[in-house]
C-alpha positions in Angstrom: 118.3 76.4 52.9 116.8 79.8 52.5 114.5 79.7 55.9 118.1 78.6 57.6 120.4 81.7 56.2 117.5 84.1 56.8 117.1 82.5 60.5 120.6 82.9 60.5 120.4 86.8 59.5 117.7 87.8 61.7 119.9 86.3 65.1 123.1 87.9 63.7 120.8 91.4 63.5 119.4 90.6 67.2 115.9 89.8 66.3 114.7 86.7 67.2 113.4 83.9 64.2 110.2 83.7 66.3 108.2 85.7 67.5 108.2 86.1 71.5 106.9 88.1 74.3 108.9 89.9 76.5 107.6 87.7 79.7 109.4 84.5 77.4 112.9 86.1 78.2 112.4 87.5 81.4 109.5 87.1 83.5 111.1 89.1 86.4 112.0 91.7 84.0 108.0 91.8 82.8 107.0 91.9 86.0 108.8 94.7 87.1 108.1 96.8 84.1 104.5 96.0 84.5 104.6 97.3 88.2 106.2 100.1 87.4 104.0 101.2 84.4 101.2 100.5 87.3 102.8 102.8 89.6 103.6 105.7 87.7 99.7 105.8 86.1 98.0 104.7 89.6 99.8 105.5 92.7 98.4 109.5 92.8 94.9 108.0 92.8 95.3 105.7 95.2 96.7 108.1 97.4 94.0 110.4 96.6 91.1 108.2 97.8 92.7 107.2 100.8 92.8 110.9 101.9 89.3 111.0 101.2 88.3 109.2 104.5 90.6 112.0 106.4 94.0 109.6 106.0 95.8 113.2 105.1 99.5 112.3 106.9 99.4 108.3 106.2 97.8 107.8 102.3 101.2 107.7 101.1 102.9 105.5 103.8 99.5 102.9 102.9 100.0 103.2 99.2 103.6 102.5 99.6 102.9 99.4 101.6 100.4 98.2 99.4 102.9 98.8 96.5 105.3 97.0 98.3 103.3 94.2 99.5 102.6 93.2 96.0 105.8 93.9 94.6 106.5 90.7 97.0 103.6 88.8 96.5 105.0 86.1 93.8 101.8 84.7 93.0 100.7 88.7 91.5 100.0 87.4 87.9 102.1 90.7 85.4 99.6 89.6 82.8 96.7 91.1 84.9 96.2 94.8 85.5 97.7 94.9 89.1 95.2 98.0 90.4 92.6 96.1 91.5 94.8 94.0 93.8 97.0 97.1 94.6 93.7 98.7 96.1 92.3 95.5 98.1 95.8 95.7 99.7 95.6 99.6 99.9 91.7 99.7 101.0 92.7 96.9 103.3 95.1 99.0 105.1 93.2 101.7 105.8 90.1 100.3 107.0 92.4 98.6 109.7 93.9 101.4 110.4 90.9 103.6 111.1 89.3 100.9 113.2 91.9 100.8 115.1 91.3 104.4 116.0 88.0 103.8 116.5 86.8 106.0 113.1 84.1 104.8 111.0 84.8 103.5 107.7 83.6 105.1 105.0 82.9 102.4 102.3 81.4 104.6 100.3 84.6 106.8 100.1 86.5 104.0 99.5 84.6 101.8 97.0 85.3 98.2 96.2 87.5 98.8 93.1 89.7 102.2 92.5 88.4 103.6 88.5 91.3 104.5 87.0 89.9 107.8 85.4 91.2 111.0 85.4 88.3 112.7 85.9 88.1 110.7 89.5 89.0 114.2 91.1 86.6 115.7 88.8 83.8 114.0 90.6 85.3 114.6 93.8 85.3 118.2 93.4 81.8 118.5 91.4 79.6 116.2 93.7 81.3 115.6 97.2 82.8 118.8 98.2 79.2 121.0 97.2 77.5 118.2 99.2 79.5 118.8 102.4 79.2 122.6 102.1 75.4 122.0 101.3 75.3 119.7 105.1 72.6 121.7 107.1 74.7 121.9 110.8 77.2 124.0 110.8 79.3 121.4 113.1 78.7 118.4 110.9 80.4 120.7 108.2 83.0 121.2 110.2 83.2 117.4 111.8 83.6 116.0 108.0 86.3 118.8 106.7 88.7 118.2 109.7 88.3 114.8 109.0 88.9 115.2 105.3 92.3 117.4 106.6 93.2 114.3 108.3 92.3 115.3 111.7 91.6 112.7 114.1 88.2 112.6 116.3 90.1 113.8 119.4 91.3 116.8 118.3 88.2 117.7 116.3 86.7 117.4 119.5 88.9 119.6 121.3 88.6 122.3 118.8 85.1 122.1 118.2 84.9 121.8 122.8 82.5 119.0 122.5 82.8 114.8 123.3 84.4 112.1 121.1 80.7 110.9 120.9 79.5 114.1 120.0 82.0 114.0 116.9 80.6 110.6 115.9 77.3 111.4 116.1 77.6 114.9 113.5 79.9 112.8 111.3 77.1 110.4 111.4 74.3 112.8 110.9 76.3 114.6 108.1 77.3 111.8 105.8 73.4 110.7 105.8 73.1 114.0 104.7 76.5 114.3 101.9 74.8 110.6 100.6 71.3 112.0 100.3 72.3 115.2 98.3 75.1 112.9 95.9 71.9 110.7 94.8 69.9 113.8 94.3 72.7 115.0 92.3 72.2 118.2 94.4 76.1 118.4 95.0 77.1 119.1 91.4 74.7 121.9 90.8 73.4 123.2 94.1 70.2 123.5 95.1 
């Protein structure tokens, strides 16, 4: 009779006789909450990496979508971290995007799964910004930071009063050259 009155108690007081999760309630509820809480700690980075492959104007508009799209998705599982699939959707985007404008994808930029770090700008700013300033050819400097301003090939072309190809081939020659100086290490200390 004891276990009954204090059963009794706890559901007068609000709080439940057995414990539950939240999901038990309301599994919309947890879902939500558990996108949101995603959002907030992982939409800047997300953002951040696509603008790494010169996606200045639409990394926000592809982070939305991917946002959205799994907002949707009712098979996302809220008891799994939803990053990973967040970026597949996100990474997804944008290498569609930029082979629909005819830009190479830079796989390295964009990784296979998004690190949820803070020091993710860190490395960025150590390692891959010395190594462009450290590229040899003047226009394969410039090529790669009008593309990392989110220029697009024809106008970097125009400015720079050489061909489309032209562009290709120094983005080319100078991310063989930013990769060769990052496995060095070379871009975090100089040379």
């Amino acid at each position: 009779m004891e276990g009954a009155t204090a059963g009794t108690l706890h559901e007068a007081r609000g709080i439940p006789s057995v414990v539950s999760s939240p999901e038990d309630h309301d599994p919309e509820a947890h879902r939500e909450q558990v996108l949101c809480e995603a959002y907030e700690k992982n939409n800047f980075l997300i953002i951040t990496r696509l603008r790494r492959v010169g996606l200045m104007d639409q990394a926000e508009d592809i982070a939305h979508e991917a946002w959205v799209r799994v907002w949707r998705d009712e098979r996302f599982d809220s008891g799994r971290d939803p990053l990973p699939y967040v970026w597949t959707i996100a990474r997804n985007l944008a290498t569609d995007l930029l082979r629909r404008r005819g830009r190479e994808v830079p796989l390295e930029v964009l990784g296979d799964v998004v690190a949820a770090e803070g020091d993710d700008m860190t490395v960025w700013c150590e390692e891959i910004d010395p190594a462009i300033a450290a590229v040899r050819s003047r226009q394969g400097r410039q090529v790669l930071m009008m593309q990392r301003d989110g220029r697009e090939d024809d106008e970097i072309a125009s400015h720079l009063g050489v061909s489309k190809n032209q562009v290709s081939v120094q983005r080319h020659r100078a991310l063989r050259e930013v990769r060769r100086h990052v496995r060095r290490g070379e871009g975090s200390g100089g040379e």
